[in-house]
N, C-alpha and C positions, 0 to 999 in steps of 0.2 A: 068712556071716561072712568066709571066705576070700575072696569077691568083693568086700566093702566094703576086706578090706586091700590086694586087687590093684588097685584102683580108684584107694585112697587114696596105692599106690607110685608109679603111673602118672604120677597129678596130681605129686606131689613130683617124680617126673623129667623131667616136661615142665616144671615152674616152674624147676629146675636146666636145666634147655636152654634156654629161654627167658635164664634170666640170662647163659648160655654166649652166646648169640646177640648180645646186646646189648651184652657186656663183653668179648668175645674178643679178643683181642690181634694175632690174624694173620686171614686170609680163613679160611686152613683149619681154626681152631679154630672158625670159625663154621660151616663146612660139617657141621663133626662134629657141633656143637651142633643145626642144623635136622633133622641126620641122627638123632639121640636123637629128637627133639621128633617126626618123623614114625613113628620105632617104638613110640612110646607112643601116637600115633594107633591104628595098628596095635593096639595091647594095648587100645586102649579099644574100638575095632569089636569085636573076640573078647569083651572083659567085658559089652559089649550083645548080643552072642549069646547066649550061656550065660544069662542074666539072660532076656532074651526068649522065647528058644530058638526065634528065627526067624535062619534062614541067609542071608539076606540081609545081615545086618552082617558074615556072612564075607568078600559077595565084594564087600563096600563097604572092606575090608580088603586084599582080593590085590589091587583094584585101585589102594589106597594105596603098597601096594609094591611095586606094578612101577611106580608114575608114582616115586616116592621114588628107585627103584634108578636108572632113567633118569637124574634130575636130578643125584643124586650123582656120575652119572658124570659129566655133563656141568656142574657145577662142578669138579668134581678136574680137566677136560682144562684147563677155563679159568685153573683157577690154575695148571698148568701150564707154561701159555702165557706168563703174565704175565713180565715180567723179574723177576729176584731184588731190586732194588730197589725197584721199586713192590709186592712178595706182600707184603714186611714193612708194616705200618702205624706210626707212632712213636706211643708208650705215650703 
């Protein structure tokens, strides 16, 4: 029962990122948004472990988050980079 509501929060936060992704207003509100969307990846590898109790969805998980950590980083340098008039998007 605790894994169908950790399941069921996961799905909610990734459908809340997923709208973050596609409605964000700047780059960097979409960075954060794809950056939820892959930590719930993350939380759904671990609820297929536990439920399986095969370890392999672990390291189908650390491998999520270090490709995740990477990318995050290397969108933040990109927006970085951008000038301050093209990071804004107009509403």
């Amino acid at each position: 029962m605790i894994l169908t509501a950790l399941i069921l929060l996961v799905l909610a936060a990734a459908a809340l990122a997923t709208l973050g992704i596609l409605r964000g207003p700047t780059h960097s509100d979409r960075v954060v948004a794809l950056d939820i969307f892959l930590a719930a990846a993350v939380a759904l590898c671990i609820a297929a472990s536990l439920h399986t109790g095969r370890t392999v969805f672990l390291d189908v998980g650390i491998g999520l988050a270090l490709v995740g950590f990477v990318a995050t980083i290397g969108w933040a340098r990109l927006i970085d980079r951008t000038p301050r008039d093209r990071a804004q998007e107009p509403r």
